[in-house]
C-alpha positions in Angstrom: 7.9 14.1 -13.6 11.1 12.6 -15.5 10.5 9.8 -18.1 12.1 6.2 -18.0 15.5 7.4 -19.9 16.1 10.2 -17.8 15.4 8.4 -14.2 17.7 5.2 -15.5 20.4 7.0 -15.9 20.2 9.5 -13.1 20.3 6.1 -11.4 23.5 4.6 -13.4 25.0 7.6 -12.4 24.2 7.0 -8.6 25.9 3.6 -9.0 29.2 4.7 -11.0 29.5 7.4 -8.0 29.3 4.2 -5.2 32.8 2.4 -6.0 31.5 -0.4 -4.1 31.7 -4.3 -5.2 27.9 -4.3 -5.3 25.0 -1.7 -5.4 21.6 -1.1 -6.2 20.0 2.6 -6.7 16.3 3.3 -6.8 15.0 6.5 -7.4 11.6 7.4 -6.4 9.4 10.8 -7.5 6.2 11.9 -6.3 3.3 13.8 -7.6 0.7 14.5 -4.9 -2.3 16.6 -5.4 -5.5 17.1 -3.3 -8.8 18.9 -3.2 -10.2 19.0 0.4 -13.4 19.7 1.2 -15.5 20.4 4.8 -18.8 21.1 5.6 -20.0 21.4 2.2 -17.3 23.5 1.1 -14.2 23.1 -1.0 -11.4 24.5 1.3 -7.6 23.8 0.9 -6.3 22.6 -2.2 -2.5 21.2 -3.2 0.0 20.3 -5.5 3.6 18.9 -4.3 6.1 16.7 -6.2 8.8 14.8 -4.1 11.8 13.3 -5.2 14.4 10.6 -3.3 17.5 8.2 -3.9 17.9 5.0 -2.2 21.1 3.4 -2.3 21.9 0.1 -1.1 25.9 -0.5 -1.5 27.8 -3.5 -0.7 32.3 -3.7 0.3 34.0 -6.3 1.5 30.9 -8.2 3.0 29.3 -5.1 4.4 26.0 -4.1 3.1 24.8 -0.3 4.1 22.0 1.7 3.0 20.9 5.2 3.0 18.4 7.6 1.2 18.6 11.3 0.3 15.9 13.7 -0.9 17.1 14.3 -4.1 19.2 13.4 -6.8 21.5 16.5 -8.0 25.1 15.3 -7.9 25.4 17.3 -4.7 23.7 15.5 -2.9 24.4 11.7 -4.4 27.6 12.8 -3.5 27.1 13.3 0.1 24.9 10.2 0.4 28.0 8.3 -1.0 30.1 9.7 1.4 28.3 8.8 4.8 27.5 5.2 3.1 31.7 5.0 2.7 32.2 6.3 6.3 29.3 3.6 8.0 30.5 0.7 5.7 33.9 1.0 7.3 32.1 0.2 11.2 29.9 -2.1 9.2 29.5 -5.6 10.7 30.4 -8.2 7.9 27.6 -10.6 6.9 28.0 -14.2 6.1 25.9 -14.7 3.2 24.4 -11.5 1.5 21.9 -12.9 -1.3 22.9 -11.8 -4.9 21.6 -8.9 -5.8 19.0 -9.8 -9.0 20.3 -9.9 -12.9 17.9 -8.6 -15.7 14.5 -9.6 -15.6 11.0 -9.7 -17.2 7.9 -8.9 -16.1 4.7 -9.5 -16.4 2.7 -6.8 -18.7 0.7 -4.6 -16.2 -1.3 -1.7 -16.5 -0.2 0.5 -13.2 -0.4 3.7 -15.2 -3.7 5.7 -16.2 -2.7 9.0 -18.6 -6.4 9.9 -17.9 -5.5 10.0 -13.7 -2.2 11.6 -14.3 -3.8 14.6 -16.1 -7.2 14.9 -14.0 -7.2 18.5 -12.7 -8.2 20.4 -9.9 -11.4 21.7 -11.7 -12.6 17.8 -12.4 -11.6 17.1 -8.9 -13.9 19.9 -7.4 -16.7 18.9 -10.1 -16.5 15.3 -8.4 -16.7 16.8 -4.7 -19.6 19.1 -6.1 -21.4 16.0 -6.8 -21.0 14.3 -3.5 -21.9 17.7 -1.5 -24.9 18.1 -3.8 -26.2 14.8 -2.4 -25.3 15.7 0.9 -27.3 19.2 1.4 -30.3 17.4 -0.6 -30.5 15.0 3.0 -30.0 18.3 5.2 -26.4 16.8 5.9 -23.0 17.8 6.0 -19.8 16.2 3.8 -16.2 16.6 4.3 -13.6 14.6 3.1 -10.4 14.4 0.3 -10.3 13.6 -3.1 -6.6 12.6 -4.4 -4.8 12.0 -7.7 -1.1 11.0 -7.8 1.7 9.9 -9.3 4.7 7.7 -9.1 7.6 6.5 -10.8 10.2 3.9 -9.7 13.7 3.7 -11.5 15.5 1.0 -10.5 19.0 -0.4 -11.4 22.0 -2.0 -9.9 25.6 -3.4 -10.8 24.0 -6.8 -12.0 22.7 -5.6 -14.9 19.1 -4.6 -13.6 17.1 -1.9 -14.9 13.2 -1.5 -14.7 11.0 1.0 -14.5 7.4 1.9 -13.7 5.0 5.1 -13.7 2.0 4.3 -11.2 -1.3 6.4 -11.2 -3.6 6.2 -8.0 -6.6 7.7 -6.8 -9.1 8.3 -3.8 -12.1 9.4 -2.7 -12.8 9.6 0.7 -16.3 11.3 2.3 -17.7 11.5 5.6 -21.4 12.8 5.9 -22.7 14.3 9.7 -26.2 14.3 10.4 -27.8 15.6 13.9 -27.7 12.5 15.3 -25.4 10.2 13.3 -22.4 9.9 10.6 -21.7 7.8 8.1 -18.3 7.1 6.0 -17.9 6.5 2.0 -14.5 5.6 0.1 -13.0 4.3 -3.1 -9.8 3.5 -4.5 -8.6 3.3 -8.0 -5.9 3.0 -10.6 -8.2 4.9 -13.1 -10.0 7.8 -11.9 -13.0 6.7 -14.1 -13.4 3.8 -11.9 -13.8 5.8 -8.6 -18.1 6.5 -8.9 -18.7 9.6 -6.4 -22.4 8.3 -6.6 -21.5 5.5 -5.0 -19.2 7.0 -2.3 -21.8 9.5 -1.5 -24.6 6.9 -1.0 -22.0 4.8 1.1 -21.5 7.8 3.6 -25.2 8.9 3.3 -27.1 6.3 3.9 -25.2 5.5 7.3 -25.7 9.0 7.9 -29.6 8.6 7.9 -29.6 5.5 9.2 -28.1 6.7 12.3 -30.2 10.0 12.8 -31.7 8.2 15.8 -28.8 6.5 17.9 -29.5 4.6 20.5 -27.5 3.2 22.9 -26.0 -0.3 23.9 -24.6 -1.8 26.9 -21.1 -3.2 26.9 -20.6 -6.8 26.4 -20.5 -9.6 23.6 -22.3 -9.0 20.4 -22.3 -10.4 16.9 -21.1 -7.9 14.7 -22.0 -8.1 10.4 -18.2 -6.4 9.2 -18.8 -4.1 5.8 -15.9 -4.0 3.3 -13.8 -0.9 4.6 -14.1 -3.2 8.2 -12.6 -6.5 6.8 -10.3 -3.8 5.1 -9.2 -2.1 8.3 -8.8 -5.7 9.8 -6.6 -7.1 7.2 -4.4 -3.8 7.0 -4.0 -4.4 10.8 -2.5 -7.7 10.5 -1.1 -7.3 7.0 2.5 -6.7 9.0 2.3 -10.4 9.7 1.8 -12.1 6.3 5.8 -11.2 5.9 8.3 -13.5 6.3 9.9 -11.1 8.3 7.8 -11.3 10.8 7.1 -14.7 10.7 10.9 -15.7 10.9 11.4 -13.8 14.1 8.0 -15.1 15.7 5.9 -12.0 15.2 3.5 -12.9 13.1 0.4 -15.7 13.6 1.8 -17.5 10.3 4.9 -18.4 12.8 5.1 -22.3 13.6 1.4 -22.6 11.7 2.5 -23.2 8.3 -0.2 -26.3 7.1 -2.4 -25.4 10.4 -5.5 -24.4 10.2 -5.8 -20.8 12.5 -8.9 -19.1 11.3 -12.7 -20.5 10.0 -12.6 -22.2 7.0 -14.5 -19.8 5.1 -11.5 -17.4 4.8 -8.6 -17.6 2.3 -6.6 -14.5 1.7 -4.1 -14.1 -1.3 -1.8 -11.2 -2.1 -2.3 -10.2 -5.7 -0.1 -7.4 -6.9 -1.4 -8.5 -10.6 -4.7 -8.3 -10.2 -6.1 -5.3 -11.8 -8.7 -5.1 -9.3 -5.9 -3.7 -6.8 -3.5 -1.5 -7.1 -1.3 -3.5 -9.2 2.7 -3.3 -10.0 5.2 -5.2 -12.0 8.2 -5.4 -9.8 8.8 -4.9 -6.4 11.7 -2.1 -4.5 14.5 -4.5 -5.2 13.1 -5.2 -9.1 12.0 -8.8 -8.5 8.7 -9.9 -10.4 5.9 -9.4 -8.1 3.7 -12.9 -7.8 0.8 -13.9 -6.6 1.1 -15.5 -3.0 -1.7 -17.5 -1.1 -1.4 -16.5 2.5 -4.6 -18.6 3.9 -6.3 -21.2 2.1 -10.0 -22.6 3.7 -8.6 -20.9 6.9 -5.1 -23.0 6.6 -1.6 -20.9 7.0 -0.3 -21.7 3.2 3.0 -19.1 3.4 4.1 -15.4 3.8 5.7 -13.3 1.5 9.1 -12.9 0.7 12.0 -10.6 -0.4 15.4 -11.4 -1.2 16.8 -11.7 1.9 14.3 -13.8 3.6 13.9 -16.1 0.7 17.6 -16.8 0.9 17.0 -17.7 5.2 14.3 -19.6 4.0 15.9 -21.8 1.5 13.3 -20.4 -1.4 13.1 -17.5 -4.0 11.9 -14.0 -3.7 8.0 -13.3 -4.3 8.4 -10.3 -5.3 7.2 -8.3 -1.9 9.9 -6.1 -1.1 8.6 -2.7 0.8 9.6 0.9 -0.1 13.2 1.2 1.9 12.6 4.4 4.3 14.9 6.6 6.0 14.8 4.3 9.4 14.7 0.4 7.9 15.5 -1.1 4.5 12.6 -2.8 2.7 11.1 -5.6 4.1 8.4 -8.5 2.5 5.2 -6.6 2.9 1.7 -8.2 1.4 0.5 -5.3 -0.4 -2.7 -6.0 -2.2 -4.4 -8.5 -0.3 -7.8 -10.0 -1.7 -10.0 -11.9 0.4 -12.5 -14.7 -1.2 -15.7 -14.0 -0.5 -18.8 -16.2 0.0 -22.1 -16.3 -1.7 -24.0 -14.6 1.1 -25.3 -11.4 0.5 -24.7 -8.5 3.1 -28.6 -8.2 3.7 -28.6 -12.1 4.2 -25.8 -12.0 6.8 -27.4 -9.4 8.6 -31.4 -10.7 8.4 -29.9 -13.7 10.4 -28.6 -11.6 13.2 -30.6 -11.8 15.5 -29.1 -9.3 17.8 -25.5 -7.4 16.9 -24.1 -4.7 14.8 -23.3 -3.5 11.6 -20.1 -2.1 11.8 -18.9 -0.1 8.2 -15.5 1.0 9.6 -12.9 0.6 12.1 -10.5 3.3 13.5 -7.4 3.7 15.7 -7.2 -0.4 15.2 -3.4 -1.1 17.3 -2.1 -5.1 17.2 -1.6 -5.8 21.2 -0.3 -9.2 20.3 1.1 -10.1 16.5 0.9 -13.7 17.7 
C-alpha cells in the first residue's frame, strides 16, 4: 500500500498530465484478503491488492470522466488521451458546480493498524472458534472471514487534497443442521470488535431452532424482522434516500418531503461519523461527510446530496458522493444508515405475536417499484 505523500502526488501528477481548465483525480488502492471456510473446513484462502485512477476533467464547458486500472504514467497517459478525444463530442453543460477548494474535516478514526496487520493465521484461529462450536451441536459451518484495506487520494485543480486509509472487516457464518440452517454476521472497523462467539451463536442457535421445520400455508402473516432483515430492507431501498433518485422521481422521498410515508416509530439517519458504522471523513469528490436525517417519526425530512445535485437543488453538498465506476460517475448514496430503535425487546415483540414469523435474513431482495 502507498502512504499519503506518495498517493497525493501520483495524483498531482494525473492532474498536470490533464491540460484541462478543471480536473479532479482520485486514486483508489485495494488490499483484499480472505480466509474461506466450508463444512468445517478452512478451504481457499487469498490475498489481492487493486489499484485505479479516476479522473474527472472539465474544457470549454464539457465535463468527461474515465477510470483506468492503474497509475504508471503509461497508462494516465492513455486515460488522458481518450478523456481529450470524448471531450471534443462532449455536450456543453450550462452550469457545472465548482469543483471544491481546500477543506477540513472532521477528525475520524476509519483506520485500525491492528485490522491492517491481522493475518491469515489469526483469521483461521477465528474460523477455528466458530467451527469448534459448530461440530460441538453435530452441525456444519461455512462461511468468510475478511480483512481489508483502503486508501483514497484525492486532489483537484482547486486546491484540494485529502486523504484517507480505511480498515474493514467481516465475519460471515452459516451453520446447516439435518433439518434447518441458521446465518450469523458482523462488521467492523476494528477486528477486535467482530466477537466470533457471537456470530457463531447467531447462526447456531437458528440452526437448532429449526431442526424440526414445519410447514406453512401461503398467505398474510406477521412477521418479527431481526437486525440483518431491517439491514437487508434498508440496503434495498438505500438507492432512494439520494437526491438522485429523488430528483428524477425514483425514489419514495420524491414529492413527500414534510409527508409522513412510513409508521411513526421509524426515523432513519445516515451517519458516516458515527463510529458505530463504517465511518469516513470525506466523500469521492472530497466534501465533508455530514450527518443527514432521511425520516424523522416516519416523516420524509431530505435525501442526500453531492455536488451536483446540491447545485439543482439550490443547497450544499452533504458529503454523499459514491465511488465513480467504470459505467457512471458518483452519485449521492446514503452509506451508513442507522435506524432508531425502540425500547421493546426482541423477545417482547415476538411473545405478542400471536401467530407469524421470525425472519433473521432476507435474500435475493429486487425493488419492483422505487416509488
Amino acid at each position: 500500500m502507498r502512504g499519503k505523500q506518495e498517493s497525493l502526488e501520483i495524483a498531482a501528477r494525473a492532474l498536470q498530465a490533464c491540460r484541462a481548465d478543471e480536473a479532479q483525480a482520485v486514486l483508489c488502492l485495494r488490499r483484499l484478503e480472505t480466509t474461506n471456510y466450508a463444512d468445517n473446513h478452512i478451504g481457499q484462502g487469498t490475498s489481492e491488492e487493486s489499484e485505479s485512477m479516476y479522473l474527472r476533467v472539465r474544457h470549454a464547458g464539457r465535463e468527461v470522466w474515465g477510470i483506468t486500472p492503474g497509475s504508471d504514467e503509461a497508462s494516465l497517459a492513455r486515460l488522458v488521451e481518450d478523456l481529450a478525444r470524448v471531450a471534443r463530442r462532449a455536450t456543453p453543460v450550462r452550469a457545472l458546480p465548482p469543483l471544491s477548494g481546500p477543506q477540513q474535516y472532521p477528525v475520524t478514526q476509519p483506520y485500525c493498524p491492528l485490522s491492517a496487520l491481522w493475518t491469515p493465521e489469526q483469521r483461521a484461529e477465528t474460523v477455528g472458534l466458530i467451527v469448534e462450536q459448530a461440530r460441538g451441536n453435530r452441525l456444519s459451518a461455512s462461511g468468510v472471514y475478511r480483512t481489508g484495506v483502503r486508501q483514497v487520494a484525492i486532489a483537484n485543480t482547486a486546491g484540494l487534497q485529502a486523504f484517507e486509509s480505511r480498515t474493514d472487516t467481516g465475519l460471515h457464518a452459516i451453520v446447516v443442521g439435518a433439518g434447518g440452517s441458521g446465518y450469523g454476521a458482523a462488521y467492523a472497523r476494528d477486528v477486535r470488535q467482530i466477537n466470533p462467539f457471537d456470530v457463531a451463536e447467531q447462526a447456531i442457535s437458528k440452526a437448532l431452532m429449526g431442526a424440526v421445520p414445519t410447514t406453512i400455508e401461503p398467505g398474510e402473516y406477521e412477521v418479527v424482522l431481526e437486525q440483518n432483515a431491517v439491514a437487508d430492507v434498508l440496503r434495498c431501498l438505500r438507492p432512494g434516500f439520494g437526491a438522485r433518485a429523488v430528483q428524477e422521481y425514483q425514489s419514495v422521498l420524491s414529492g413527500n418531503a414534510g409527508q409522513e410515508i412510513t409508521g411513526p416509530l421509524v426515523t432513519l439517519t445516515d451517519d458516516p461519523l458515527s463510529l458505530d458504522g463504517l465511518h469516513s471523513a470525506f466523500d469521492f469528490e472530497g466534501t465533508p461527510r455530514q450527518p443527514v436525517e432521511i425520516l424523522r417519526g416516519g416523516v420524509a425530512v431530505g435525501p442526500v446530496h453531492d455536488t451536483t445535485t446540491a447545485a439543482s437543488a439550490g443547497t450544499v453538498s452533504t458529503g454523499h458522493a459514491a465511488e465513480p465506476s467504470a459505467d457512471r460517475v458518483g452519485e449521492p448514496v446514503a452509506s451508513s444508515i442507522f435506524m432508531e430503535h425502540g425500547e421493546a425487546e426482541l423477545e417482547n415483540m415476538i411473545g405478542a405475536v400471536r401467530r407469524g414469523l421470525l425472519v433473521s435474513r432476507l435474500g435475493g431482495l429486487r425493488v419492483i417499484d422505487p416509488v
